[in-house]
C-alpha atoms as a printed R data frame, in Angstrom:
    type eleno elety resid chain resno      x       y       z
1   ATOM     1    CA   UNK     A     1 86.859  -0.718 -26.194
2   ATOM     2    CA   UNK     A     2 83.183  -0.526 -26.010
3   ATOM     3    CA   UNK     A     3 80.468  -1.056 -23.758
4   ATOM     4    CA   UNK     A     4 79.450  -4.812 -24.921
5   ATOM     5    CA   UNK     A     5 83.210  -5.445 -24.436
6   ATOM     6    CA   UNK     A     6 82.672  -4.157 -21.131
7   ATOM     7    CA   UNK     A     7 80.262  -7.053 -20.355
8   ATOM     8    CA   UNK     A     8 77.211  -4.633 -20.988
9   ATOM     9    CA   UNK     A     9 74.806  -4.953 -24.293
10  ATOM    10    CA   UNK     A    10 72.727  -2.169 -24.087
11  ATOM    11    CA   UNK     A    11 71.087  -3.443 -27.970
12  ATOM    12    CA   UNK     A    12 70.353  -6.905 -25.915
13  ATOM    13    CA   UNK     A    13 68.605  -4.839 -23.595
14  ATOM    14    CA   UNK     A    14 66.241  -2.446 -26.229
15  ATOM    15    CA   UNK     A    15 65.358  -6.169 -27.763
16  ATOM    16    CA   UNK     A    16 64.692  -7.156 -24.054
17  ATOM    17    CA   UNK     A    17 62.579  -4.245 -23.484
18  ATOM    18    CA   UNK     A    18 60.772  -4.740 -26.716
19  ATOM    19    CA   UNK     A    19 60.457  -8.408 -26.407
20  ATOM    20    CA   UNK     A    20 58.224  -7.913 -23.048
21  ATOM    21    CA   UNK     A    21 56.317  -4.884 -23.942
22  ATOM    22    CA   UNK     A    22 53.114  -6.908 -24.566
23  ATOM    23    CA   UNK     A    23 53.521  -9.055 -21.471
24  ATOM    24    CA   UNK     A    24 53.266  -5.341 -19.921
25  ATOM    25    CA   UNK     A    25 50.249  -4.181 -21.590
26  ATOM    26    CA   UNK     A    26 48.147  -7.013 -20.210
27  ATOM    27    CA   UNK     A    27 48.490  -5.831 -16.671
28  ATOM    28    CA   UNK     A    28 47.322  -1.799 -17.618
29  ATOM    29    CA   UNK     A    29 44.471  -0.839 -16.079
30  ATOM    30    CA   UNK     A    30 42.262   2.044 -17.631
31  ATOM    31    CA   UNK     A    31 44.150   4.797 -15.473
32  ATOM    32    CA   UNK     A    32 47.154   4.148 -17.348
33  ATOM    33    CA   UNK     A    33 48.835   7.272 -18.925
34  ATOM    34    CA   UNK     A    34 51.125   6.431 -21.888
35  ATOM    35    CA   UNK     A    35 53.065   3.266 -22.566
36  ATOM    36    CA   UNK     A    36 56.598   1.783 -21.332
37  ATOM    37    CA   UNK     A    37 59.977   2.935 -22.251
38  ATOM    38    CA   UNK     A    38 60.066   6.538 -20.545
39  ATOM    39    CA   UNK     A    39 61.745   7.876 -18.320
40  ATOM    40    CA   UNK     A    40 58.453   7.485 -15.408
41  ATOM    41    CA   UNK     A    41 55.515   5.958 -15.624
42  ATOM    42    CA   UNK     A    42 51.918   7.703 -15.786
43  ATOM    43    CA   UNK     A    43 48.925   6.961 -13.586
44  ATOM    44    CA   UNK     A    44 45.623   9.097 -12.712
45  ATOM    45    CA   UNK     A    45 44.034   8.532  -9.481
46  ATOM    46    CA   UNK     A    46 40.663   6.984  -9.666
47  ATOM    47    CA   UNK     A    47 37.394   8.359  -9.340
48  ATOM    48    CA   UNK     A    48 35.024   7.960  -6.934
49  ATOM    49    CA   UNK     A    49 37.289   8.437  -3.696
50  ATOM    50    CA   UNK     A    50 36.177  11.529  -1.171
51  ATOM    51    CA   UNK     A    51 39.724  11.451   0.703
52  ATOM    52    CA   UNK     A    52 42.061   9.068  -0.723
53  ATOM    53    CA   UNK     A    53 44.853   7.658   0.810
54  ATOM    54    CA   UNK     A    54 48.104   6.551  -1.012
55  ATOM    55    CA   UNK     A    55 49.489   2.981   0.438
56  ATOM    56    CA   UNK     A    56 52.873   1.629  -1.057
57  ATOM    57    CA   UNK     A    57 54.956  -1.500  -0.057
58  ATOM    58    CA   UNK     A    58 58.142  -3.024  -1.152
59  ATOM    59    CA   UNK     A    59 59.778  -6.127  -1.138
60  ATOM    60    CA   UNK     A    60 61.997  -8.735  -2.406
61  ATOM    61    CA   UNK     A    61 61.836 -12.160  -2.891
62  ATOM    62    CA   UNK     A    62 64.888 -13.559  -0.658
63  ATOM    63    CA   UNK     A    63 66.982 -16.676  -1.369
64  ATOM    64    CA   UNK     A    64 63.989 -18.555  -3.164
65  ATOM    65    CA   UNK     A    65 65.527 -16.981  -5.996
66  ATOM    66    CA   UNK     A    66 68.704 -19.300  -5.665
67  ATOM    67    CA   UNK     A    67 66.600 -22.215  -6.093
68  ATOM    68    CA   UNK     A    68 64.634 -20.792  -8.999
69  ATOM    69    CA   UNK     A    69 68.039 -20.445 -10.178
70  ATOM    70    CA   UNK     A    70 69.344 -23.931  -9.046
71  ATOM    71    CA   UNK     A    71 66.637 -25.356 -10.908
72  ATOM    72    CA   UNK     A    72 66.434 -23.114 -14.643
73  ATOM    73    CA   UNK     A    73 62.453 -22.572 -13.589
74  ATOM    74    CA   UNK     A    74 61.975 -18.750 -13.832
75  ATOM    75    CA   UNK     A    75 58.111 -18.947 -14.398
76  ATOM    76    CA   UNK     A    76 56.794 -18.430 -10.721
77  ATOM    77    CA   UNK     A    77 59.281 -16.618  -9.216
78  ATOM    78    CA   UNK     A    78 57.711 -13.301 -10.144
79  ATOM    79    CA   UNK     A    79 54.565 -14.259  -8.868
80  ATOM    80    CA   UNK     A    80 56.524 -14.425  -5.829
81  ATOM    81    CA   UNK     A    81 57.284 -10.926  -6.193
82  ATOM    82    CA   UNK     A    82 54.475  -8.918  -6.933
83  ATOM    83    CA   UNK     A    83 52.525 -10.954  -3.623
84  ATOM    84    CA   UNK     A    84 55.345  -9.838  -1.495
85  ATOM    85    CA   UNK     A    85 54.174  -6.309  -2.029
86  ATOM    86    CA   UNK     A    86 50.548  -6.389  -2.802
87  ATOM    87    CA   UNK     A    87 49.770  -8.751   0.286
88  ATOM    88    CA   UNK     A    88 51.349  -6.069   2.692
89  ATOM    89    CA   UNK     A    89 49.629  -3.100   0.863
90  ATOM    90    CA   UNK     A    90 46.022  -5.000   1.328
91  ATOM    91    CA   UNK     A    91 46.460  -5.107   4.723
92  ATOM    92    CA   UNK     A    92 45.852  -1.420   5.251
93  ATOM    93    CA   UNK     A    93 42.651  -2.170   3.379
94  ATOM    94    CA   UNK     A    94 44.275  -1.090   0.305
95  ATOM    95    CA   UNK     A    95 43.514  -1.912  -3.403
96  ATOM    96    CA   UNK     A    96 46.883  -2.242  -5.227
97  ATOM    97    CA   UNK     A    97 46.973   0.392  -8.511
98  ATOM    98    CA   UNK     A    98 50.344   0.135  -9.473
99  ATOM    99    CA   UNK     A    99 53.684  -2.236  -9.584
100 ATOM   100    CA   UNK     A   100 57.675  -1.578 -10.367
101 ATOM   101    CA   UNK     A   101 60.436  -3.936 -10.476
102 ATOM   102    CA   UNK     A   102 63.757  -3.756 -10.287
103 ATOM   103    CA   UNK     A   103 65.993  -6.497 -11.966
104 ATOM   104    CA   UNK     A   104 69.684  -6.965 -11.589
105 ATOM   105    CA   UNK     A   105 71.749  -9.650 -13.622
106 ATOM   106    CA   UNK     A   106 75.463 -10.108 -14.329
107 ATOM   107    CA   UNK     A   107 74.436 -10.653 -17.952
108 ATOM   108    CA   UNK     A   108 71.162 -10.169 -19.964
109 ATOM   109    CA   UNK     A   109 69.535 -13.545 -20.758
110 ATOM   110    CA   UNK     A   110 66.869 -12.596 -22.723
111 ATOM   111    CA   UNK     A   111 64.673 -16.248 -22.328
112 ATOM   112    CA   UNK     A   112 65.458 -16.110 -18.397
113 ATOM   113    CA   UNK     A   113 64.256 -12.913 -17.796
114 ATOM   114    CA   UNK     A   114 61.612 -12.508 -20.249
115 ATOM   115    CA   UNK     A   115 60.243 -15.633 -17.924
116 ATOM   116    CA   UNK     A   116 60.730 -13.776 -15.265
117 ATOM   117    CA   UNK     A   117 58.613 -11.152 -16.512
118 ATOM   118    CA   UNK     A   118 55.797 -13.047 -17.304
119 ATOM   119    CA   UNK     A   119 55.977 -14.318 -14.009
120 ATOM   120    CA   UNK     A   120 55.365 -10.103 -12.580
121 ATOM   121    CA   UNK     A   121 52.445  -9.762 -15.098
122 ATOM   122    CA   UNK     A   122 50.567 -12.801 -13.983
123 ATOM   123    CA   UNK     A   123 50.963 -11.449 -10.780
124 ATOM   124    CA   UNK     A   124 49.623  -8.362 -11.213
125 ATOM   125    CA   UNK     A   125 47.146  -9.918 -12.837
126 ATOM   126    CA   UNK     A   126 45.886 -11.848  -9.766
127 ATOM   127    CA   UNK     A   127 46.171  -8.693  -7.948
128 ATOM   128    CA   UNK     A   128 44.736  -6.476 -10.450
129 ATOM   129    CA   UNK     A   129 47.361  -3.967 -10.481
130 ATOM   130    CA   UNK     A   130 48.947  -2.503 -13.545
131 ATOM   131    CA   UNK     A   131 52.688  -3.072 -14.526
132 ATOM   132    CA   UNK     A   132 53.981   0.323 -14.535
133 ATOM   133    CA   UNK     A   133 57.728   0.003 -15.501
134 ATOM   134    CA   UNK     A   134 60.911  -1.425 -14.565
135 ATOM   135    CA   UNK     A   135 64.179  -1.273 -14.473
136 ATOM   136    CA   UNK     A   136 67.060  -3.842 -15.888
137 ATOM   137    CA   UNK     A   137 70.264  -3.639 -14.368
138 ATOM   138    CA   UNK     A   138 72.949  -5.644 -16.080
139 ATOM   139    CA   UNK     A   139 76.305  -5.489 -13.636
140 ATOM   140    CA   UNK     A   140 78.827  -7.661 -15.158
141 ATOM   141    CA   UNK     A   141 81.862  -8.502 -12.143
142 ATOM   142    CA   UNK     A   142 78.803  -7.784  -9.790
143 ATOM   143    CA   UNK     A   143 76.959 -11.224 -10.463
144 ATOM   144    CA   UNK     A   144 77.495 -14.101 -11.770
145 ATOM   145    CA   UNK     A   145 76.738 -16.252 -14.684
146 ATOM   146    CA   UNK     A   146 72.712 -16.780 -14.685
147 ATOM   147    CA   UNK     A   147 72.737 -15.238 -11.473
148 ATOM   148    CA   UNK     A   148 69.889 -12.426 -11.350
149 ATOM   149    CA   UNK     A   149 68.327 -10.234  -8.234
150 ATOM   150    CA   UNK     A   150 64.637  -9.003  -7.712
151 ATOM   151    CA   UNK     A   151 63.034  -6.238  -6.075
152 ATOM   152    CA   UNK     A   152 59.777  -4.615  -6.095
153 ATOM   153    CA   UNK     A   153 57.497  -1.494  -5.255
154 ATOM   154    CA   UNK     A   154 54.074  -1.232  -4.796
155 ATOM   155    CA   UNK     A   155 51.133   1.650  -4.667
156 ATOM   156    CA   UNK     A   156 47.453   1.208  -3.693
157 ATOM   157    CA   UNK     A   157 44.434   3.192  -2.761
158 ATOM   158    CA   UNK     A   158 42.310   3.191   0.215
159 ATOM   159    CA   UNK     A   159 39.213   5.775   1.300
160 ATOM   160    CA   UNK     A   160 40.376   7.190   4.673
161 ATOM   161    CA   UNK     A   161 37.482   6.222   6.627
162 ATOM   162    CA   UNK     A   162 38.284   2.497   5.391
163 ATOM   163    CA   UNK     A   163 41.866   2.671   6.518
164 ATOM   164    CA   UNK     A   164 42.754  -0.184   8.640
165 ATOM   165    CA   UNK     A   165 45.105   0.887  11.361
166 ATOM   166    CA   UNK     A   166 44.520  -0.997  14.458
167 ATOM   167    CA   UNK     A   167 42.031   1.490  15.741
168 ATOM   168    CA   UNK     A   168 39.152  -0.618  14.362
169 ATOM   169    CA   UNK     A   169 40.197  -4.068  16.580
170 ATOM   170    CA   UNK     A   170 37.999  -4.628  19.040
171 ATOM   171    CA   UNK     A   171 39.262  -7.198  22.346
172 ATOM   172    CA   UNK     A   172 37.066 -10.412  21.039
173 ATOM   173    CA   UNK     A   173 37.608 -10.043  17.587
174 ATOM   174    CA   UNK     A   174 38.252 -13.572  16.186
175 ATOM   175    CA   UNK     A   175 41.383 -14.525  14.168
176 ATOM   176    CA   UNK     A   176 40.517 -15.618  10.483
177 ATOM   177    CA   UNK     A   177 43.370 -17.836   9.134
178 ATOM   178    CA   UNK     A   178 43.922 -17.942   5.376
179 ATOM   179    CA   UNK     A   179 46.000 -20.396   3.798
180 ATOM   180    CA   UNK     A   180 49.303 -20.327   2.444
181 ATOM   181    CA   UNK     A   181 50.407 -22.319  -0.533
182 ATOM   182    CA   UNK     A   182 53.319 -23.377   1.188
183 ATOM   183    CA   UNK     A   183 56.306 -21.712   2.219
184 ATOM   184    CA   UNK     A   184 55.732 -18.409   0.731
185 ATOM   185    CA   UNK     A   185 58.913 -16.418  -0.214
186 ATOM   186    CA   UNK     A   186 60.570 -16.187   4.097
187 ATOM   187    CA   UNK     A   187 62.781 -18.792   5.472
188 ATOM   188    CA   UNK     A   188 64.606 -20.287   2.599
189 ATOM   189    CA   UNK     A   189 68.721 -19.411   3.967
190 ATOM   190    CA   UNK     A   190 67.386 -22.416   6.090
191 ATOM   191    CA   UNK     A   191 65.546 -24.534   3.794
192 ATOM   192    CA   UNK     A   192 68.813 -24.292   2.097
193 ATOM   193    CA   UNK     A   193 71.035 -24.967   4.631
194 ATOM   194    CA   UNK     A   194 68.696 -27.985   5.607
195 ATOM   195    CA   UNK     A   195 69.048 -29.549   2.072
196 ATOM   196    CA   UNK     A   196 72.730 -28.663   1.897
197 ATOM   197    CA   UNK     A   197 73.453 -30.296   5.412
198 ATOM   198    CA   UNK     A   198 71.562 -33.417   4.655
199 ATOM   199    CA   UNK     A   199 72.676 -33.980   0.828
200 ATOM   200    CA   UNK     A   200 69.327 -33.770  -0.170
201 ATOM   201    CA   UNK     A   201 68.569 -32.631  -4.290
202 ATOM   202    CA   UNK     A   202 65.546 -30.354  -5.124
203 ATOM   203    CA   UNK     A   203 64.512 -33.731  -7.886
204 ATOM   204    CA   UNK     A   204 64.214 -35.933  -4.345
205 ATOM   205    CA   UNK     A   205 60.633 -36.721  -3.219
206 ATOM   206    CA   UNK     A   206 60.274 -37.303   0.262
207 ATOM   207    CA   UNK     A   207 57.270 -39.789   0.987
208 ATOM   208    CA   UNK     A   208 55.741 -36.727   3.193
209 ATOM   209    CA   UNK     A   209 55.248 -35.214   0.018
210 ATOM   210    CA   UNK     A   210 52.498 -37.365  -1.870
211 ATOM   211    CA   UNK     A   211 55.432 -37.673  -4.886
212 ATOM   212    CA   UNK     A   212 55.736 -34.146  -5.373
213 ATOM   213    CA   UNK     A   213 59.486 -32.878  -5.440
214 ATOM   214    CA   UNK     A   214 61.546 -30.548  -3.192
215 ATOM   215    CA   UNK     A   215 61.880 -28.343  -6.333
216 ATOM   216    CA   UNK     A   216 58.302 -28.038  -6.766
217 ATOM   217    CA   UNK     A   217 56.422 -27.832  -3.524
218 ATOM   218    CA   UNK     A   218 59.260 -25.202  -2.142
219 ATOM   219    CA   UNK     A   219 58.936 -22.833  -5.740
220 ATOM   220    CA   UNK     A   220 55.191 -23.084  -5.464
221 ATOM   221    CA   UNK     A   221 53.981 -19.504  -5.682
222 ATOM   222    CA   UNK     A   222 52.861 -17.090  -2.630
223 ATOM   223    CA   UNK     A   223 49.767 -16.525  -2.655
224 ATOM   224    CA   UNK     A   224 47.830 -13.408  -3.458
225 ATOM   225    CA   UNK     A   225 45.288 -12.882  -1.306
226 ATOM   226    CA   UNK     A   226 43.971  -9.361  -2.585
227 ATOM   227    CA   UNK     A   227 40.751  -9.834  -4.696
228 ATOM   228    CA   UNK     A   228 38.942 -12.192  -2.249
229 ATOM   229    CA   UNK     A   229 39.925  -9.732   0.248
230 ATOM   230    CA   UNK     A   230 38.600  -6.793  -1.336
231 ATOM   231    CA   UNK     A   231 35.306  -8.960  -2.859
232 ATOM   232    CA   UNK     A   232 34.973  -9.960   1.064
233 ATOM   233    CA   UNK     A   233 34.776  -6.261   2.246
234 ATOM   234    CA   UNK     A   234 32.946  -4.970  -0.545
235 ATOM   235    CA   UNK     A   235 30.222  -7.957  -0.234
236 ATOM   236    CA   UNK     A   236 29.619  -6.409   3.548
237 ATOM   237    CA   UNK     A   237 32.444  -8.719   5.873
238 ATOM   238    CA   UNK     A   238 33.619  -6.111   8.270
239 ATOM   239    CA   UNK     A   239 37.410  -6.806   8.502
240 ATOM   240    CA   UNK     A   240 38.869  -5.015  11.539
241 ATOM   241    CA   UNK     A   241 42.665  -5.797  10.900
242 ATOM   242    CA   UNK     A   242 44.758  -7.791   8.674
243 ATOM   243    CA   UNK     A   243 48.409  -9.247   8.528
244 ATOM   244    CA   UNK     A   244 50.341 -10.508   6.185
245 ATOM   245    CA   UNK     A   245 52.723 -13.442   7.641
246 ATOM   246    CA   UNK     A   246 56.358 -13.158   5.899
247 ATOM   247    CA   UNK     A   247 59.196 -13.153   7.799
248 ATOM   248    CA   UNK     A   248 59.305 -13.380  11.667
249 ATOM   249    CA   UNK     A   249 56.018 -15.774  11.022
250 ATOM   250    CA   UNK     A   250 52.831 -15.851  13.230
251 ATOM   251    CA   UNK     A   251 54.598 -14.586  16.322
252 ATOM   252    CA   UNK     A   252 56.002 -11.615  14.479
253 ATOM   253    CA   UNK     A   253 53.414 -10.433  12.139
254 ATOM   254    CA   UNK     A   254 50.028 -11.061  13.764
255 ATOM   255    CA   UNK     A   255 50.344  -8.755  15.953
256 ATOM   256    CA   UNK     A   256 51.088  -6.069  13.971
257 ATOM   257    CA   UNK     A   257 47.963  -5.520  13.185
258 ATOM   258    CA   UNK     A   258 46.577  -4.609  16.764
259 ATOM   259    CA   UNK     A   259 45.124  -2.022  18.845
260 ATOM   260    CA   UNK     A   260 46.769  -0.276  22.046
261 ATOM   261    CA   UNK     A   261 46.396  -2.498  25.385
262 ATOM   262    CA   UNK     A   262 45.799  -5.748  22.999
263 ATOM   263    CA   UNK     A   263 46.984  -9.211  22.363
264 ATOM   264    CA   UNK     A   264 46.581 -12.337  20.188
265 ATOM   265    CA   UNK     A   265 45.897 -15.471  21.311
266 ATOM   266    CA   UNK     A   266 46.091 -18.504  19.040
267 ATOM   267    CA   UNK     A   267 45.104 -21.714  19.286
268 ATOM   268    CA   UNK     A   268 47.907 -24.564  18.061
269 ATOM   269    CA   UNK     A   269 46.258 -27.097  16.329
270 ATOM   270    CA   UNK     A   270 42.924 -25.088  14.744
271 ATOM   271    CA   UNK     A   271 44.658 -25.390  11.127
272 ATOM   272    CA   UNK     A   272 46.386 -27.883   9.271
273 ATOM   273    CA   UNK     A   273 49.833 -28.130   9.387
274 ATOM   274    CA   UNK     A   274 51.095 -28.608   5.968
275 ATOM   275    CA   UNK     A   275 53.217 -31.518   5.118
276 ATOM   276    CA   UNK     A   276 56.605 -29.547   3.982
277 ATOM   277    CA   UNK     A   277 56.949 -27.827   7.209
278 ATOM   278    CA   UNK     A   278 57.066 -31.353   8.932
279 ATOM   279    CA   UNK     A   279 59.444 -32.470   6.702
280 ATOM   280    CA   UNK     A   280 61.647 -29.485   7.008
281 ATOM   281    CA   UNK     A   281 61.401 -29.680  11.310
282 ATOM   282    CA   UNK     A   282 62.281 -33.401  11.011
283 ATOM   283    CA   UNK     A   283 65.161 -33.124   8.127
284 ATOM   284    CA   UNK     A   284 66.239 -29.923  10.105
285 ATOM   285    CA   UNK     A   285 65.973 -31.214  13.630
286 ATOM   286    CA   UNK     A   286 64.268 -27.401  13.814
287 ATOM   287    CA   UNK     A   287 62.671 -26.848  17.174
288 ATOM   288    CA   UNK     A   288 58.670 -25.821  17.084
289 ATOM   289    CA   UNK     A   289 59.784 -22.267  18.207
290 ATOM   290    CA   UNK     A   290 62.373 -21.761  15.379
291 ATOM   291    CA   UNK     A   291 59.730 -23.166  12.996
292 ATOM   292    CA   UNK     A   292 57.079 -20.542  14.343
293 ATOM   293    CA   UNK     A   293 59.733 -17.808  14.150
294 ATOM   294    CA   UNK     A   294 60.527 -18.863  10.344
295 ATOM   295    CA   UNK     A   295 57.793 -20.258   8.492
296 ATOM   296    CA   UNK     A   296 54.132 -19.299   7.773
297 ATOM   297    CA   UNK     A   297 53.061 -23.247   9.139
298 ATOM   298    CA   UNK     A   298 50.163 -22.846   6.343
299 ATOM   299    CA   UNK     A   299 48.808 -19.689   7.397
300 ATOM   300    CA   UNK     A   300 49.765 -16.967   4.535
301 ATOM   301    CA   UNK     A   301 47.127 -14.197   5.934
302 ATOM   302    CA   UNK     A   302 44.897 -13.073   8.839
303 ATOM   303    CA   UNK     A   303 41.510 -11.239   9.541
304 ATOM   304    CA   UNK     A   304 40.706 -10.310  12.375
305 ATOM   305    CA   UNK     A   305 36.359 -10.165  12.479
306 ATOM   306    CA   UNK     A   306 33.434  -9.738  14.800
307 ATOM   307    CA   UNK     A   307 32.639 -13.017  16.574
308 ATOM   308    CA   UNK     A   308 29.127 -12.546  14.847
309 ATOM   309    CA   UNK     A   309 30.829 -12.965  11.408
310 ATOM   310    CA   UNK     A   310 33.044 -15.558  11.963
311 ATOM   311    CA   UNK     A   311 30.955 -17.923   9.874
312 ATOM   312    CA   UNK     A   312 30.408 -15.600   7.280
313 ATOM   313    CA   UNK     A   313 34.166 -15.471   6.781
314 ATOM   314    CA   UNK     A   314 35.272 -18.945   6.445
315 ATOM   315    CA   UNK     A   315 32.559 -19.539   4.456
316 ATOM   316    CA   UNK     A   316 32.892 -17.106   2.152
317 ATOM   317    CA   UNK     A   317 36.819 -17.812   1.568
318 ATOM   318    CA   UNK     A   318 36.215 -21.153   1.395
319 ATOM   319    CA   UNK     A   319 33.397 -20.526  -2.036
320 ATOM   320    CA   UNK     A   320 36.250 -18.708  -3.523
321 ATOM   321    CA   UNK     A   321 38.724 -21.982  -2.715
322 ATOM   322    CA   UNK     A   322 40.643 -20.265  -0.299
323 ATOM   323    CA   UNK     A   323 40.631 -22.637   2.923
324 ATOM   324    CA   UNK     A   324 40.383 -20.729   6.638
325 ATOM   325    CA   UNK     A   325 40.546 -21.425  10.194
326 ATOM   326    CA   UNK     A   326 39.307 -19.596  13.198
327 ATOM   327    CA   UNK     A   327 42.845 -19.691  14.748
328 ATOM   328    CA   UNK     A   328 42.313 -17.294  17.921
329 ATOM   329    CA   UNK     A   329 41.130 -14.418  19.527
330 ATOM   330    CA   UNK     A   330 41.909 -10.713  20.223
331 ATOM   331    CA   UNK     A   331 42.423 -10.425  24.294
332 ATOM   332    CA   UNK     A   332 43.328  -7.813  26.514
333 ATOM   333    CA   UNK     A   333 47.162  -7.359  26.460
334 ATOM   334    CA   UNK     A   334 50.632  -5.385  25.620
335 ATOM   335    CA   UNK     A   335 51.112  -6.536  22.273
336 ATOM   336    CA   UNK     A   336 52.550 -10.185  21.394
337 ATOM   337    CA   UNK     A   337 51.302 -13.215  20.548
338 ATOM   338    CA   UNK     A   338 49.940 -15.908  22.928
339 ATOM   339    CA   UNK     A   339 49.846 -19.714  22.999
340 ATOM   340    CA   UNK     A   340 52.606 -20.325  20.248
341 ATOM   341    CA   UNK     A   341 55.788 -22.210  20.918
């Protein structure tokens, strides 16, 4: 016996590696040392920084994958990815410099994954990061047919004295919404078990939906918010905190980005909610607490800003079609959030 009779073609997986290698160069940024197929990958530090402080992140991408799977669409997925990661690492006040993935399958399908793939570069693209390497795990036994795993790993940059670590949140500091694209990559075990329970396909389009299908509006990409961030702070917005709602929601991640002796207080109602998470609390019978708990509800990202630039903000996410809410305020408190369900 050999290895390919083993389930395990390591010649599929040179072609694989070869097949993507230009997909990879695309993302490489000038600090780039080398090319792909070592054993590491190479990356100077930038210039310019007086005392610079190392960020990283990782993150998967959760059951959405079942549904990219479901549905043979591959293309977005990795988007999904790479935003997982960079999102979090921007909310330090980070710039994102580098990205790995790690890619598991039961058997290597070139056209599937090399989709996959394309999806990480574009990615990285958005965030301006470079594709550093990978890894491709085929485990035969371990998954099955079609069946394929993601996870990721990020590393950014930030000066010290622009390190955002609650100690810059000030009690009045107003609560900047940014938009999601829909559900992001958190809740999908029960967008799942909502479709399952109610016989529902991924090709139905629910009137709520303006003829768009399950399929599409739940694989639309999470969005990356990291170069209108960084444009924002370099063009003079003073961002005091920033969170980046995944899983756990509003109630869960907004505060994470607080000071000592503070709270968040949000105001229902100051956003749009988007039409799939009606759908879903309807189809779902979900109460407005579980929904909170689960779901972004169309906010993907907060800033927290001085009440004098509250304006400024909005307006200036809004010129680079990003739409955003004043949802709240920073109060006295011991942590939490206030005024959700």
């Amino acid at each position: 016996m050999d290895y390919r009779e083993a389930g395990v073609d390591v010649e599929a997986g040179r072609a694989f590696v070869e097949g993507i290698r230009n997909l990879v160069h695309r993302t490489h940024r000038s600090e780039v040392i080398g090319g792909l197929g070592g054993f590491s990958g190479y990356f100077r530090l930038p210039t310019g920084f007086k005392e610079p402080v190392l960020v990283s992140g990782t993150d998967g991408v959760g059951t959405k994958l079942k549904i990219a799977q479901d549905l043979n669409c591959h293309e977005t997925i990795g988007i999904d990815l790479v935003a997982m990661c960079v999102n979090d690492v921007l909310t330090s006040g980070a710039e994102p410099l580098f990205f790995l993935d790690y890619l598991a399958t039961g058997q290597l399908d070139r056209s599937q994954l090399t989709q996959v793939i394309a999806g990480i570069t574009e990615g990285c693209q958005l965030a301006g990061c470079t594709l550093l390497g990978g890894e491709t795990a085929e485990m035969p036994g371990f998954y099955g047919a079609g069946v394929y795993d993601l996870a990721g790993f990020c590393v950014g940059i930030v000066e010290r004295s622009q390190l955002l670590d609650g100690e810059q949140v000030k009690v009045g500091d107003i609560a900047i919404g940014l938009a999601s694209a829909g559900v992001h990559s958190n809740g999908y075990s029960l967008v799942r078990k909502i479709v399952e329970r109610n016989n529902f396909s991924w090709s139905d389009t629910p009137p709520q939906l303006s003829g768009q299908s399950l399929g599409d509006v739940l694989l639309a990409p999470t969005r990356i918010y990291v170069k209108p961030v960084l444009a924002a702070r370099a063009a003079g917005i003073q961002i005091h905190g920033m969170a980046h709602v995944t899983g756990g929601g509003l109630p869960e991640n907004l505060p994470r980005c607080l000071g000592k002796g503070q709270s968040i207080r949000i105001d229902i109602g100051s956003w749009p909610i988007l039409p799939i998470f009606d759908w879903l609390a309807v189809s779902g019978e979900v109460s407005p607490k579980a929904m909170f708990d689960t779901f972004n509800m169309g906010i993907g990202y907060m800033l927290l800003v001085s009440p004098e630039q509250t304006k400024q903000t909005i307006s200036w996410f809004e010129s680079h079609n990003i739409a955003a809410y004043a949802i709240g305020e920073v109060i006295a408190g011991n942590g939490g959030a206030i005024g959700l369900p």
